[in-house]
C-alpha positions, 0 to 999 in steps of 0.5 A, spaced: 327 972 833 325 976 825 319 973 824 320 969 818 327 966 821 324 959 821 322 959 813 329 962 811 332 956 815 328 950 812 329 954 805 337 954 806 336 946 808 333 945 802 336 948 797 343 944 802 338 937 801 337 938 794 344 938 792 346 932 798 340 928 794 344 930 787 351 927 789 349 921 793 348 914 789 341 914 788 337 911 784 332 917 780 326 915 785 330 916 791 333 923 788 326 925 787 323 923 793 328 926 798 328 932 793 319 933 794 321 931 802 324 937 803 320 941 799 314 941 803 316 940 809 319 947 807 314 950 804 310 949 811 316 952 816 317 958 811 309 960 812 308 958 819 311 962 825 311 959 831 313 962 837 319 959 840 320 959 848 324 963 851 329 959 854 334 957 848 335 949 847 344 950 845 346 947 838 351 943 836 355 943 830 357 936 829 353 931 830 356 924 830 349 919 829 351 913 828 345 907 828 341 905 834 336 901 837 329 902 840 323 899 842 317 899 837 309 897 837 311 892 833 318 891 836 325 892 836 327 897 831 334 899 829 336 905 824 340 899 819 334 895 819 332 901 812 340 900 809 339 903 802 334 908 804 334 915 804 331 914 813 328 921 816 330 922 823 326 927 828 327 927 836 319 929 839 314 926 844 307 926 842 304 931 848 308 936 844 303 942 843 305 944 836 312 944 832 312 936 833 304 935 829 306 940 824 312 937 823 309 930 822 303 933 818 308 936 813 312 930 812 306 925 811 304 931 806 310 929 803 310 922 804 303 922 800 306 925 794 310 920 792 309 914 788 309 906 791 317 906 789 319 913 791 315 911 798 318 904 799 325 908 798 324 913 804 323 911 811 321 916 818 323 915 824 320 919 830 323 917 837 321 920 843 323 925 848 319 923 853 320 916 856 316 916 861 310 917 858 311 915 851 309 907 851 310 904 845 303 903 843 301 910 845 306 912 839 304 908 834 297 911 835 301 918 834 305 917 828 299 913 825 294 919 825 299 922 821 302 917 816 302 909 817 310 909 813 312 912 820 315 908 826 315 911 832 320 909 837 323 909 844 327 906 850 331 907 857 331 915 858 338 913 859 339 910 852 334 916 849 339 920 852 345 916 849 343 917 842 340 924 843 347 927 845 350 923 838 345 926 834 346 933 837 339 933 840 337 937 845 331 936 851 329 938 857 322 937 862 320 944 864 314 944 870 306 946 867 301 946 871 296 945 866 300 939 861 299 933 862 303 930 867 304 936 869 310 938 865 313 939 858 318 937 853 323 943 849 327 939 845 330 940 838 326 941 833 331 939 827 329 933 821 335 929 820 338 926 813 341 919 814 343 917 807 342 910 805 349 908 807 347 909 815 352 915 815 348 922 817 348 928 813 351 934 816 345 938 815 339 938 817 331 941 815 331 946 820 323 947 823 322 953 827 329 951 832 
């Protein structure tokens, strides 16, 4: 993988982001917070390089989305519950060692930049990979140190697999000794767009998958 493949990646699904955001039916504050979203989460995957496992996780060309419901700190959280949003979705687990937190920081730095009503017009969705460990309460306390605007969410490994598969994420557990619980998760590493309507983008910030 060329050194800055992550960078040039984010920077295509930008520049794609930017014209998705000018075309959907937004108000000029959804417009901008979409547009200064995908800027900075880019920025950072254009400088940063991260070391990508040697086992490649396949890719699928189209992803059906479609809405979901899950289990939060504070309850059950379904994807229509932020109609009229532009809604941020990203597949993690909080033990990830590096391409989750850098993701969540590089979005919360965005979040930061906005205005109250650009804020109130975005919502993020972190749902967990890692059931098994990933209690709702311990992913409250995750998404939170990075900004309270991002709910974190989880469910049956059997329902996360559902809704992994129609969003074209890929994961799979990978035995090491020295992590915590003894294995680890690769997973997709892709920021999805789901535009105000409910519909998925076909496009994606890609961060260093």
């Amino acid at each position: 993988v060329p050194p800055n493949a992550a960078g040039l990646a984010a920077s295509f699904s930008v520049a794609r982001l930017l014209m998705l955001s000018q075309s959907l039916p937004l108000p000029d504050s959804s417009t901008s917070a979409a547009a200064t979203l995908a800027l900075l989460i880019a920025g950072v995957f254009f400088f940063w390089h991260p070391e990508m496992p040697e086992r490649q996780l396949p890719k699928a060309i189209i992803a059906e989305g479609g809405d979901f419901t899950l289990q939060s700190a504070n309850g059950p959280v379904s994807l229509k519950d932020y109609g009229g949003k532009l809604v941020l979705v990203y597949f993690g687990y909080t033990y990830c060692p590096d391409i989750c937190p850098t993701s969540l920081a590089a979005t919360a730095e965005g979040l930061k930049q906005l205005s109250p009503e650009e804020q109130a017009r975005v919502a993020m969705i972190f749902v967990s990979v890692d059931p098994k460990r990933d209690t709702p309460a311990r992913l409250k306390e995750y998404v939170e140190f990075f900004h309270p605007a991002i709910v974190g969410v989880t469910g049956s490994p059997a329902v996360i697999a559902e809704i992994a598969k129609r969003y074209g994420v890929f994961y799979a557990e990978q035995k090491v000794e020295t992590a915590g619980g003894g294995y680890v998760v690769d997973h997709s590493a892709e920021t999805f767009i789901v535009a105000p309507d409910g519909q998925l983008q076909q496009l994606r910030l890609l961060q260093g998958a």
